[in-house]
Structures are given as structure tokens and as C-alpha cells.
C-alpha positions in Angstrom: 88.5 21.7 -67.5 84.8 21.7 -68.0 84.5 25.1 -68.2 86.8 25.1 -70.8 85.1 22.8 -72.9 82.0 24.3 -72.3 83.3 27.4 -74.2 83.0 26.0 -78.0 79.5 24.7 -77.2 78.2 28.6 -75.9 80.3 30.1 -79.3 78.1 27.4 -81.5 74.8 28.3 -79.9 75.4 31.8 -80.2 76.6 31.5 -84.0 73.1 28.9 -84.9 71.4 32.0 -83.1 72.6 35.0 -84.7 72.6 32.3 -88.5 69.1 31.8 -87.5 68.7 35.5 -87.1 70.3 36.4 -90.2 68.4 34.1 -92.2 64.9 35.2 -90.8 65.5 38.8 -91.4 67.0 38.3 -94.8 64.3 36.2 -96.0 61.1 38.7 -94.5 59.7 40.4 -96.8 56.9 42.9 -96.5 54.6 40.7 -98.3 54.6 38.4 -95.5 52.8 41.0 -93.1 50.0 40.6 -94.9 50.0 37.2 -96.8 46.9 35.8 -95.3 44.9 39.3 -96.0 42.2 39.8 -98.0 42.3 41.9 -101.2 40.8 45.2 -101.1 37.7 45.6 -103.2 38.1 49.3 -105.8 35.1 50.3 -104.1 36.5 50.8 -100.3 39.9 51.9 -102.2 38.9 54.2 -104.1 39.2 57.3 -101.7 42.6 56.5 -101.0 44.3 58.1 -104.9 42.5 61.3 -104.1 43.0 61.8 -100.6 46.9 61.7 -101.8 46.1 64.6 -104.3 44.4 66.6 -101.2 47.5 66.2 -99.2 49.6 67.0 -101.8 48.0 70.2 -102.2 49.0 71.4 -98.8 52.5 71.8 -100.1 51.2 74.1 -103.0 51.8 77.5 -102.7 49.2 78.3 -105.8 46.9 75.5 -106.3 46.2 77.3 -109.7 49.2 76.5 -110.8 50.1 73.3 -108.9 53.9 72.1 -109.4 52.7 68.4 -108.7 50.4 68.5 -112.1 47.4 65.6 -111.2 46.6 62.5 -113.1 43.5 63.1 -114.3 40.6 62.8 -112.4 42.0 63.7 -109.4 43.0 67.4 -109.5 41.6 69.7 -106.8 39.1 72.8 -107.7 40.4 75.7 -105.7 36.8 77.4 -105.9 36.2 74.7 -103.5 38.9 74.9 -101.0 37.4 76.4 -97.8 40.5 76.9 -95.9 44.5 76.6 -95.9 46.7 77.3 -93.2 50.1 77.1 -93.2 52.6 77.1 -90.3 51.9 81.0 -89.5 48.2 80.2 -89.7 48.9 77.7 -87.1 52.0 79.3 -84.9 53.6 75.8 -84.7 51.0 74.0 -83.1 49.9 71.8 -85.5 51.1 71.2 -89.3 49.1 72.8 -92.1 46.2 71.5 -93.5 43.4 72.7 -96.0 39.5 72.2 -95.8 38.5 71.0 -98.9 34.9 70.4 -100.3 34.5 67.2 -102.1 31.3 67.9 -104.0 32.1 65.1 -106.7 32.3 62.7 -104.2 29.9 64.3 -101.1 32.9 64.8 -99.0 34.3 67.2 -96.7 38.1 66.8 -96.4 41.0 68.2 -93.6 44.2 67.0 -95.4 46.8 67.8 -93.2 50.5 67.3 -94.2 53.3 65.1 -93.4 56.8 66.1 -91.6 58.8 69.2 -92.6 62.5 68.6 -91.8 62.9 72.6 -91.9 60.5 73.0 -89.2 61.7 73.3 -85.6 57.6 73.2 -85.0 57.2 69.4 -86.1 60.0 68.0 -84.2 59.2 69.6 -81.4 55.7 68.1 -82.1 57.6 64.8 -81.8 59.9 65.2 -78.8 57.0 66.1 -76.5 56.4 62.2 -75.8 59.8 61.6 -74.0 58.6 60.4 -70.6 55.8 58.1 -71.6 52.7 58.1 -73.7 49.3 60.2 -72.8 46.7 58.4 -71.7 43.0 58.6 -73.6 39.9 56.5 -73.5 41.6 53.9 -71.7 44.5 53.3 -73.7 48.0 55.2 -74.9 48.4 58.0 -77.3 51.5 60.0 -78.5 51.1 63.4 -76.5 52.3 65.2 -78.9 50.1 64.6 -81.8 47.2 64.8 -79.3 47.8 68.2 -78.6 48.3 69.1 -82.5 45.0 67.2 -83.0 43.2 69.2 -80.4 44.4 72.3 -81.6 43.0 71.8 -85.2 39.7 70.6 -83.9 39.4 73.8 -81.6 40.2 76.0 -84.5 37.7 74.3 -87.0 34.9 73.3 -84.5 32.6 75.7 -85.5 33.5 75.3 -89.8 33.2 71.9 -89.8 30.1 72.1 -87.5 28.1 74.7 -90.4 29.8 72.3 -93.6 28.3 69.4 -91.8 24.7 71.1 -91.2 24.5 72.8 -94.4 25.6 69.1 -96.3 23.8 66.7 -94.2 24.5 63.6 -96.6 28.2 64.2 -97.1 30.7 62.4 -94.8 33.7 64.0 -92.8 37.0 62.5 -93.6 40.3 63.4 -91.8 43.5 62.3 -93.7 47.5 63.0 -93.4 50.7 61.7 -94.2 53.4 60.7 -91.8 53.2 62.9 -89.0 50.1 64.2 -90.4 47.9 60.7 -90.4 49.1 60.5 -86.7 47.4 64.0 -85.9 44.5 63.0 -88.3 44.3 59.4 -86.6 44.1 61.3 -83.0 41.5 63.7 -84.8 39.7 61.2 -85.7 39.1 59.7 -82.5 38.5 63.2 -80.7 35.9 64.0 -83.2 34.3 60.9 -82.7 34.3 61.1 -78.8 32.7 64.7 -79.2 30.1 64.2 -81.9 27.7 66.8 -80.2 30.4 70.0 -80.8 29.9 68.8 -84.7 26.4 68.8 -84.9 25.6 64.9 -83.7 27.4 64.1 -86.9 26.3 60.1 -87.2 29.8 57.9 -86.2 29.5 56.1 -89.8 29.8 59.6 -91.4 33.7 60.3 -90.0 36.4 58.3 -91.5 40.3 58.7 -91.4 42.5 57.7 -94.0 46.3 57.9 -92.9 48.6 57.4 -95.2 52.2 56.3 -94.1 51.0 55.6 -90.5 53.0 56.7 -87.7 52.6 54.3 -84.6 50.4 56.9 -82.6 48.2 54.8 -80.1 48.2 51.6 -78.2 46.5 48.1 -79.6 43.4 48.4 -77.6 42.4 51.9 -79.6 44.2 50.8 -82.7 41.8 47.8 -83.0 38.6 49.5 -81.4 38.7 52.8 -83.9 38.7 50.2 -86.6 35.7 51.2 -87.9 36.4 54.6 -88.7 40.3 54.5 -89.3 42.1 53.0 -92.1 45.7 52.8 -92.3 47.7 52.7 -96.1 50.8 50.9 -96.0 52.8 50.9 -99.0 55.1 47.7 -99.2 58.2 48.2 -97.1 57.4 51.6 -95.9 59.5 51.7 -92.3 57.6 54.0 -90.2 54.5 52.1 -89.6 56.6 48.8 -88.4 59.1 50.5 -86.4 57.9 50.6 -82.7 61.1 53.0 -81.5 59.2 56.1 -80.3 59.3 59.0 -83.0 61.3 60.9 -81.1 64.3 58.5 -81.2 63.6 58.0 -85.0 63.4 61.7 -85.9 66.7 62.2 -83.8 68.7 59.8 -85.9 67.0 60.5 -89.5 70.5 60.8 -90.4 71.9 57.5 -89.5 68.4 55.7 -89.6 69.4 52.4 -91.3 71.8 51.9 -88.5 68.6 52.6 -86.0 66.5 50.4 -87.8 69.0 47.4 -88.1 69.3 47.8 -84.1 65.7 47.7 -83.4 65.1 45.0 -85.8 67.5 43.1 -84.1 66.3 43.8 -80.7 62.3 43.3 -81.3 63.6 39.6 -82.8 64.3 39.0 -79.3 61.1 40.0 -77.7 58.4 37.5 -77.6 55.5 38.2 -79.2 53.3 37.7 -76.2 55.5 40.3 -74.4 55.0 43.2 -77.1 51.2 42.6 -77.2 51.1 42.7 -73.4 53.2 46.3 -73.1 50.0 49.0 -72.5 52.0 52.1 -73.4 53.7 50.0 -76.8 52.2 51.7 -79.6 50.8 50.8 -83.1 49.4 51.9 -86.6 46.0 52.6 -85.7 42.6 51.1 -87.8 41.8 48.7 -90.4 45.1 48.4 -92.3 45.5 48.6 -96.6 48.9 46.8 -97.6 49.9 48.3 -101.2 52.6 45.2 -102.4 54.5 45.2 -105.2 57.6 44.2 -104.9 58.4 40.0 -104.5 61.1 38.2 -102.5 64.3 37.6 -104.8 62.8 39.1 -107.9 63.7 42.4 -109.0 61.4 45.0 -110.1 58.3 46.3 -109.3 55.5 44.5 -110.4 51.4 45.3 -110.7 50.4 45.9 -107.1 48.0 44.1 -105.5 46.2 45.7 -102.5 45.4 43.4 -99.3 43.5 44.7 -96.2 42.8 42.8 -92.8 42.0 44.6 -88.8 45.0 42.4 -87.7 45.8 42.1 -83.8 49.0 40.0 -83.6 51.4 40.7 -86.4 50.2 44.4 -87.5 53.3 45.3 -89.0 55.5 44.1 -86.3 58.6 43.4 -88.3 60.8 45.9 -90.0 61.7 44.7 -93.2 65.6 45.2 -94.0 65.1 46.7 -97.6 66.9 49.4 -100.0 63.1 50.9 -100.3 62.1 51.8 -96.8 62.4 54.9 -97.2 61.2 55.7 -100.3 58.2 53.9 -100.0 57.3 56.5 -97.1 57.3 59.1 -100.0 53.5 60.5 -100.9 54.2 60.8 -104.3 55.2 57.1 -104.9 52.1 56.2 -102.6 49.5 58.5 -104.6 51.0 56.7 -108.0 51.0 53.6 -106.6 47.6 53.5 -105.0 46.2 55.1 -108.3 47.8 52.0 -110.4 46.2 49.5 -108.3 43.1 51.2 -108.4 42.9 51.0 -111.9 44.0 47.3 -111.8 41.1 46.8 -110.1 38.3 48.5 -112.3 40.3 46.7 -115.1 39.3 43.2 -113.8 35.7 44.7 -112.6 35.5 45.4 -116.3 36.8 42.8 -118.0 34.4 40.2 -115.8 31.7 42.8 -116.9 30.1 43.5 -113.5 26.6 44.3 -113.2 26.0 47.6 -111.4 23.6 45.2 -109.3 26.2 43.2 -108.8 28.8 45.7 -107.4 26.2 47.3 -105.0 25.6 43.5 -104.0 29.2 43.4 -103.4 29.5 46.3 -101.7 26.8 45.5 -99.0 28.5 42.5 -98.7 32.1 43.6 -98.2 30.7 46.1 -95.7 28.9 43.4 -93.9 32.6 41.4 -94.0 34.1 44.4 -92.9 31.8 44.6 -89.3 32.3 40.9 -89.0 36.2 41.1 -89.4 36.1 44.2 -87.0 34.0 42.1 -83.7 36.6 39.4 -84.7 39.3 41.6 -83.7 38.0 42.9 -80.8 37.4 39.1 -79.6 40.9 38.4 -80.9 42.0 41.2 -78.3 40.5 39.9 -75.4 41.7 36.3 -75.7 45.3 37.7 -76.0 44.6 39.5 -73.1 45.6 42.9 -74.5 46.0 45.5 -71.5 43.2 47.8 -71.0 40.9 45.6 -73.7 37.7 45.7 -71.4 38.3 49.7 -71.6 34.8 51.5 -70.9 33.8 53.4 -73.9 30.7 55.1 -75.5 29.9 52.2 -78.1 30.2 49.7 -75.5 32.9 47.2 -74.2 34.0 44.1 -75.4 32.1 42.2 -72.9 29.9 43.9 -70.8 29.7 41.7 -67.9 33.6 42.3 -67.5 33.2 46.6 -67.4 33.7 46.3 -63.2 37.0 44.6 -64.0 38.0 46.8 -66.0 37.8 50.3 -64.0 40.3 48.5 -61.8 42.6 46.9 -64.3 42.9 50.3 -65.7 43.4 51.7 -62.0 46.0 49.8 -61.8 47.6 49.9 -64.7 47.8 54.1 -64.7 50.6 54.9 -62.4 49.6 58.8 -60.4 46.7 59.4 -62.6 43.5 60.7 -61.4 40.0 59.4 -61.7 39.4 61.7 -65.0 41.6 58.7 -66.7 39.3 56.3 -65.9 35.9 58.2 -67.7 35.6 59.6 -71.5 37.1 63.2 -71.4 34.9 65.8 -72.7 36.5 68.3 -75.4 36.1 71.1 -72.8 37.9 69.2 -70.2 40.7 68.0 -73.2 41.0 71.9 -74.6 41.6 73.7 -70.8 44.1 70.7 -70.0 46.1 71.4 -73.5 45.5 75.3 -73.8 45.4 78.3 -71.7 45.4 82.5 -72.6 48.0 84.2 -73.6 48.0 88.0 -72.1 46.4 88.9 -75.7 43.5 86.8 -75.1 44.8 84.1 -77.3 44.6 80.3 -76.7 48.4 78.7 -77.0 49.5 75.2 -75.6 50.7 74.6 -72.4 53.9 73.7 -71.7 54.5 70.1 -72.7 52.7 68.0 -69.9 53.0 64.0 -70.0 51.0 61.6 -68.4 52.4 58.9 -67.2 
């Protein structure tokens, strides 16, 4: 008898849960991720239009005769495109990218693009993360995109290495979309790691702008590559808040809304201590830029506003349930988008008639705010007890006193890997691991290896 009157209580628990549910997911919108940001200043945004146009260019068969004609300002001189490669260039091993020369704005450029659904290459870029992710400087990377990422560097090594020596004061910026600002991301943080094989480029001179963010690499790396990564986010774009592994997403592209309701529903369940506390759970790396337009129960798109934060808890941890997740993955609708706000900005700057004193006052300052919020996040890290947060690395730990500790949290935390986990790998150690000769003499890719 009890158990039968037991039954109506358990059916009006579960229905207040899954109301509850229901009203919560309806209700997020994307502008909530990043409510208590700050806003973006059109100084540190302004790379982020261009860079658009640079990717965009990789589609281009004649960049003389682009079919994606540029708002002005942002076209691309083709008497100063170095390199392009396209999937023959590459056999399959990466995704094709161009070397530009910035001259305008002292830059040197690798634009690499995003997924091509024609390409048997990218997925299986993708699917070689089924077992677990690789591990790298003490966190988790996607294996795939690390291999993509090594192969680029290996084949531009010595280019980028003369461009840097022969334009001393112009920076090195990596920058993809989708599956391209994962393999830029990892390039990013390979580059860094070997500095000396690019001429002891200075860190401050490498930047990575990825656009569309795939979840590539773990919290510890996402938050500690801060300084050199940015991530651009517009509105309710899916792919940087969905943490299913790409492989599972890129398997059911077809049926995605149906994947994405399932996750959503399932990471509503999982504490947030939990997710922060999974090692191998992975993330949109860097300091994040969240383009928002759109506002809950309004319709229309309204002047976007651009808000920017190196979050730890919360970095785009809930899908949002919307009609434009997928298009705001597109590039096109991010380069317009970004450009808008950008002139938003310069608008205000000019209608509050900035001194040029002023703005280089502002930008001193914003990069001063920037370091601060960075350290913030590392301390934010440790006191959530992030795995792997006292990692060892070449630019120190987050508390030295700790670094003993942290050899063997990470010993223990690896399950059958060897010491060489444990130390930086060097980028001769990382390209023999990856590659080996082909009976031609060439290097090609091993046979997908993951660490677990």
C-alpha cells in the first residue's frame, strides 16, 4: 500500500524536474555566458575583421578575382601572399592554409581553414581521438589536430623562421576557423614551446586568433595559453559549447539538433564541480571574445556588442537551444559581424573624441587589465582544484612551492604513460613520434597513435 502511494509522489518529482529543466534551457540564452564580461576595447579587436578576410581567402581559387569581394579595407594583396597550399599540397595531413604578409599592420599570418564536408581528410582528422585525448605539457589535447598542427609547423619551420629574422618587429599570428582554429590553437602552443626552431621569436610576438573554437584542449592549457590565444565566439555558435568529442558531432552533422538536445540534457545533470574536475574534458582554449546580438524574447538582430573575460568556471558550458546555432558557426556571418562591431566601436571612440594620448593611455592600461585578469584565472584554477593545475611548464607554475606535487599528481593521473609525459617535449621528440619516412624519403604520419 505504501508503495503504491509512493508512486504519484516519484511521477511529481520527476515532472517539477524535467519543468525545472525545461524552463532553464528555454530561458538560457547565449548572452548569459558572458553577462558579467567586460567589453572589448576596438583596439584588442581590431585584428579579428581581417583575420576573417585571411581565412576566407583560403577558399579562393584566384585571389585576383576573389568570389567573396571584401569590405573595404580588408581585401588581401596577393603580391604579398607567400604561400598557399591546398589539400594536394598537404596530402591530407592538415587543412590548407596560406602564409600571408601583413605589411599594413606588421604581421605575418598562417590562416588555415575550417572543415570541408567533401573531404575524407578532415574527418579523418577528427576520428583519430576515439580512445582518449593526447596528452601535452601536462594537460589533454585532441590527437588529431595535434598531429595536423605538427605537420604544418614541420613544413613551414624554416619560412617562418627567415619572415621572422628578416621582419624582427612584426608579430606571428596563427588563425583558423572551426577545425582550423583547433589546429591553429595546437600550433600555437607548439610554436610557443619551441621558440628556438623560429629564431627565439619573443612569446609576446605569437598570438592565435581562432575563430569558431572547437574544444581542442583541457582547462589547465586552455586557461594557461591565455596570453597568447584568443577565442571568437559569435552568439549562439554550438561548437565551442558542446563538450561531445568532435568525432561524435561530425558523425551525426546530419541529425545534429537531435545530438545537441541530448547532450544539453545530459550536461544539466552533471555538476559543475564534476565537469571542472574531468582531466581529459576539453574546452575552447584562451582568452574568450563573445560577439552578442541577439536578446532573450526579442526578435531580430540588433547592434552587437563585444564582451571578453579568461573565464574558468562557465566558459561556454551550456549549449544554448536556438534556431541560429548553426549559422552562427558560418565565417562569413562572423567576418560581418565582427566588422559591424568594430565600427560600433570607433564610432563611440569618435563621437567621445578620444585623444590619440588617450587611446595609447587606454591601451597600456587594458593590456595591464588583461595580465591581471589572466594571474586571476590561473589563481581561480587552483582553488577549484582543476586537475593537472600545478603542471610544470617553461613560464613557471602556478605556485612554485607546489611543482614536487605536481610530478606526482600528474603520475598519477596518466594511466601507462612514460616519464616523457611528465617533461616539455621537444619538437624533435614531437615530429619522430608523429612522422616517419616513407620508402621515397618522405615524412607522412604514423598510423593514428592515442595516448591514453
Amino acid at each position: 500500500m505504501s508503495i503504491l502511494c509512493g508512486l504519484p509522489l516519484i511521477e511529481c518529482v520527476y515532472c517539477i524536474g524535467c519543468a525545472r529543466w525545461a524552463w532553464k534551457r528555454c530561458l538560457h540564452t547565449a548572452g548569459h555566458d558572458s553577462e558579467t564580461w567586460g567589453l572589448a576595447t576596438p583596439e584588442e579587436f581590431e585584428p579579428v575583421p581581417r583575420l576573417c578576410r585571411y581565412i576566407l581567402a583560403v577558399y579562393e581559387d584566384d585571389l585576383r578575382q576573389p568570389l567573396w569581394e571584401p569590405p573595404r579595407g580588408y581585401g588581401i594583396d596577393p603580391d604579398c601572399l607567400v604561400i598557399k597550399k591546398d589539400y594536394t599540397d598537404t596530402h591530407g595531413q592538415a587543412p590548407p592554409y596560406i602564409l600571408y604578409l601583413d605589411h599594413s599592420h606588421a604581421d605575418i599570418v598562417l590562416a588555415i581553414r575550417g572543415l570541408n564536408l567533401a573531404k575524407e581528410s578532415d574527418y579523418a582528422l577528427l576520428l583519430d581521438n576515439k580512445l582518449g585525448k593526447r596528452k601535452f605539457d601536462g594537460g589533454y589535447v585532441h590527437n588529431g589536430l595535434l598531429k595536423a598542427a605538427g605537420c604544418i609547423l614541420d613544413a613551414e619551420c624554416e619560412r617562418l623562421k627567415e619572415l621572422i629574422g628578416k621582419y624582427p618587429s612584426y608579430t606571428l599570428t596563427f588563425t583558423g576557423h572551426s577545425l582550423g582554429s583547433g589546429v591553429a590553437a595546437l600550433l600555437t602552443m607548439v610554436a610557443v614551446q619551441n621558440r628556438d626552431r623560429l629564431g627565439n621569436i619573443e612569446r609576446k610576438r605569437v598570438r592565435c586568433y581562432a575563430i569558431a573554437p572547437a574544444r581542442c584542449m583541457s582547462l589547465n592549457l586552455a586557461v594557461r595559453y591565455a596570453d597568447v590565444i584568443n577565442s571568437v565566439v559569435l552568439q549562439d555558435d554550438f561548437l565551442p559549447r558542446t563538450a561531445t568529442p568532435l568525432e561524435d558531432i561530425f558523425k551525426s552533422l546530419f541529425c545534429l539538433p537531435c545530438l545537441l538536445c541530448l547532450r544539453c540534457m545530459g550536461d544539466t545533470c552533471i555538476p559543475e564541480g564534476k565537469k571542472l574536475k574531468d582531466p581529459r574534458r576539453l574546452y575552447a582554449p584562451g582568452r574568450l571574445y563573445h560577439i552578442v546580438e541577439r536578446k532573450p524574447l526579442r526578435c531580430g538582430r540588433f547592434p552587437p556588442v563585444v564582451r571578453t573575460a579568461v573565464p574558468v568556471d562557465g566558459r561556454f558550458e551550456h549549449i544554448v537551444l536556438s534556431c541560429n546555432a548553426l549559422s552562427d558557426h558560418a565565417i562569413i556571418w562572423i567576418e560581418k559581424e565582427a566588422e559591424r562591431a568594430l565600427e560600433l566601436m570607433r564610432e563611440k571612440d569618435h563621437t567621445l573624441e578620444i585623444p590619440a594620448k588617450q587611446k595609447m593611455e587606454r591601451q597600456e592600461t587594458m593590456e595591464k587589465e588583461h595580465g591581471e585578469e589572466y594571474r586571476a584565472a590561473l589563481r581561480r584554477a587552483v582553488s577549484l582544484a582543476v586537475p593537472h593545475a600545478f603542471s610544470p611548464s617553461q613560464y613557471g607554475t602556478f605556485d612554485e612551492k607546489d611543482e614536487e606535487d605536481s610530478h606526482k599528481s600528474i603520475g598519477d593521473a596518466s594511466t601507462g604513460s612514460s616519464t616523457r609525459s611528465l617533461t616539455r617535449e621537444s619538437w624533435d621528440e614531437l615530429i619522430e613520434r608523429l612522422f616517419e619516412k616513407d620508402e621515397s624519403g618522405h615524412m607522412v604520419l604514423k598510423k593514428p597513435l592515442i595516448v591514453l
